[in-house]
N, C-alpha and C positions, 0 to 999 in steps of 0.2 A: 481428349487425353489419349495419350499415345501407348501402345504396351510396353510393358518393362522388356528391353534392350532394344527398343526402333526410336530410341529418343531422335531427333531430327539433329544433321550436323549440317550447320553452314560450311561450306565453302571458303578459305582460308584466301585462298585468291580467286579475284574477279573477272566473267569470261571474257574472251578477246574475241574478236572477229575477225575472219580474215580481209576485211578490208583495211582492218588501220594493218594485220602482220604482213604482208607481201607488200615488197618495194615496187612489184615489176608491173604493179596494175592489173596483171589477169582477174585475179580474184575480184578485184574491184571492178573490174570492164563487169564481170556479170552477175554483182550482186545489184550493182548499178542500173545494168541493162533489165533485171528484173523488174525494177519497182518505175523505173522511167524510160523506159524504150530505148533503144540501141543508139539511134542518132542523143538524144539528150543527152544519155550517159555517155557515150564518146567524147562530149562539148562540155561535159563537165569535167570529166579529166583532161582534157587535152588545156583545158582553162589556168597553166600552171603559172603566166603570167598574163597581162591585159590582152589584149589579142582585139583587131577590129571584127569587123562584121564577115566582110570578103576573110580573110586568113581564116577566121574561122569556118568559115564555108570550105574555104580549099583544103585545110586540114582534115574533113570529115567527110568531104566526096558529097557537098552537099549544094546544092544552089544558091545564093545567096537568098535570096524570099524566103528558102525553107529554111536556112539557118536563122535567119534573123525571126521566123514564125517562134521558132524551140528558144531561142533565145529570150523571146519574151516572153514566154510560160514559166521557163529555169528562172526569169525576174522576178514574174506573181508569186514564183512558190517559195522567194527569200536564198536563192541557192545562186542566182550570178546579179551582179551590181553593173550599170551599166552608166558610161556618162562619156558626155562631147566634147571631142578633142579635133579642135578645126572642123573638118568636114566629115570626120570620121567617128565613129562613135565605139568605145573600146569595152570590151566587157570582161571581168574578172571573177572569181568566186568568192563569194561571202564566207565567212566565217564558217557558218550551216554547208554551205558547199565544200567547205576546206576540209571541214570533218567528213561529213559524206564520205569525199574521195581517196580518206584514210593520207591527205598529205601530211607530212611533216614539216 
């Protein structure tokens, strides 16, 4: 029991983060880059539409082996979806990834 006038007050509104509030992605580059390392978290933003394997490599200054390496972990971990298109294989963000990276 609490003493008379420390009664507990919730909160009227609920907290935000700054990843879903900044458009501009900063915030989200490094709350991202915190919990999944810089390369991942760059491929999960930069994920705004399907994107192949190579493009995503070149967008991230990355080699294709290593992109396609993070690409398959951001898979395991339910954050990018991945499926074959001709000879190309294209990958997107999942729902879990959309929020992640504060898209709208």
């Amino acid at each position: 029991m609490r003493a008379p006038g420390r009664e507990h007050r919730r909160s009227k509104t609920p907290p935000t983060y700054s990843v879903a509030r900044h458009r501009d992605g900063t915030d989200a580059l490094e709350a991202l880059t915190a919990l999944l390392g810089q390369a991942r978290a760059r491929l999960v933003l930069e994920l705004q539409q399907p994107l192949s394997t190579s493009e995503c490599a070149e967008l991230t200054d990355l080699a294709v082996s290593t992109a396609s390496h993070h690409l398959a972990v951001l898979r395991e971990a339910g954050l990018v979806d991945s499926r074959r298109s001709g000879v190309r294989v294209l990958h997107a963000r999942t729902p879990l990834g959309e929020a992640l990276a504060g898209a709208r």
